[in-house]
TORROLO-272316 format. One record per atom (N, C-alpha, C): residue number from 1; residue in three letters; chain; atom name; x, y, z. Coordinates in steps of 0.2 Angstrom, whole numbers, plus 5000, padded with zeros to 4 digits. Atoms other than C-alpha are relative to their C-alpha. Example, Ala and Ser with C-alpha at 12.3 -4.5 7.8 and 13.67 -1.06 7.14 Angstrom:
2
R    nr   rest   kette   atom      x      y      z
R     1    ala       A      N   5004   4994   5000
R     1    ala       A     CA   5062   4978   5039
R     1    ala       A      C   5004   5006   5000
R     2    ser       A      N   4996   4994   4999
R     2    ser       A     CA   5068   4995   5036
R     2    ser       A      C   4996   5005   5003
This chain:
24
R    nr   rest   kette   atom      x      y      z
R     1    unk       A      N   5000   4996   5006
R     1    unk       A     CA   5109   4896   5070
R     1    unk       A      C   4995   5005   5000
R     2    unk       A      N   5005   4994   5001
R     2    unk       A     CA   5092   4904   5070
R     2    unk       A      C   4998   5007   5007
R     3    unk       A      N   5000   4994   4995
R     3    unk       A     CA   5096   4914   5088
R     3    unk       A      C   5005   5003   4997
R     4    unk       A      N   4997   4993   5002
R     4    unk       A     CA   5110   4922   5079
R     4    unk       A      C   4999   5004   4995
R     5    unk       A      N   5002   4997   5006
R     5    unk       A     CA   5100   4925   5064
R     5    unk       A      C   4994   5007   5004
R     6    unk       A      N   5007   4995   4997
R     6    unk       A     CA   5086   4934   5078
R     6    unk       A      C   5005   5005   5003
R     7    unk       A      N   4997   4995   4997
R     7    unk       A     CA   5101   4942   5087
R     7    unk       A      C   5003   5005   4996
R     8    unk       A      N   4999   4996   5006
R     8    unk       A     CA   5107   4951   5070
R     8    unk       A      C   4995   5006   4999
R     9    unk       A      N   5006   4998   5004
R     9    unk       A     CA   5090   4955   5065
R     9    unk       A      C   4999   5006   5008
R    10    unk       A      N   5000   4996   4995
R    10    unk       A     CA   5088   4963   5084
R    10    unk       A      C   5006   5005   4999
R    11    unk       A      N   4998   4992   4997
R    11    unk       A     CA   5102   4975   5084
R    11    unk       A      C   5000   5004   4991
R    12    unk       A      N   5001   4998   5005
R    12    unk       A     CA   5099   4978   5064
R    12    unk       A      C   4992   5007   5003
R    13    unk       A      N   5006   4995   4998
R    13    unk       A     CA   5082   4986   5073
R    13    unk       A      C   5002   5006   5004
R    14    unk       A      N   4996   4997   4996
R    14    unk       A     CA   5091   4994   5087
R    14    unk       A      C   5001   5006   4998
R    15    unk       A      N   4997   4994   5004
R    15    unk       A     CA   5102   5004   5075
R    15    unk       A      C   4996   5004   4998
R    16    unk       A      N   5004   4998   5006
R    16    unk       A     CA   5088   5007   5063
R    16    unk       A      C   4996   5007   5006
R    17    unk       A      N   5002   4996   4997
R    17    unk       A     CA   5080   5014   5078
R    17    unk       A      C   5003   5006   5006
R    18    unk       A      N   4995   4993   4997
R    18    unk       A     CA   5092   5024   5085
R    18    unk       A      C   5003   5005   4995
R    19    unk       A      N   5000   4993   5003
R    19    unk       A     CA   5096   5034   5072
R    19    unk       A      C   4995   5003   4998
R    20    unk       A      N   5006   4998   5001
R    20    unk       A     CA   5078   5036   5070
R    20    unk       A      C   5001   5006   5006
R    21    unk       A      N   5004   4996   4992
R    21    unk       A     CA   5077   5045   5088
R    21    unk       A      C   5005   5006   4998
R    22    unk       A      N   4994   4994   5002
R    22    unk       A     CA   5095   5054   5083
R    22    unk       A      C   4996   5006   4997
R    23    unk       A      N   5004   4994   5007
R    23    unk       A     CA   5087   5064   5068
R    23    unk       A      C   4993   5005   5005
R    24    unk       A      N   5006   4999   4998
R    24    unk       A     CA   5071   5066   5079
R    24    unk       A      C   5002   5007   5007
């Protein structure tokens, strides 16, 4: 349970930072 709670959290980052790059 807690590698899918870490692989959640990784593409939660992912997104966060790709639309960070987008705007940029």
């Amino acid at each position: 349970m807690y590698q899918k709670v870490q692989l959640v959290e990784l593409a939660v980052r992912l997104e966060k930072m790709a639309r960070q790059s987008r705007k940029g």
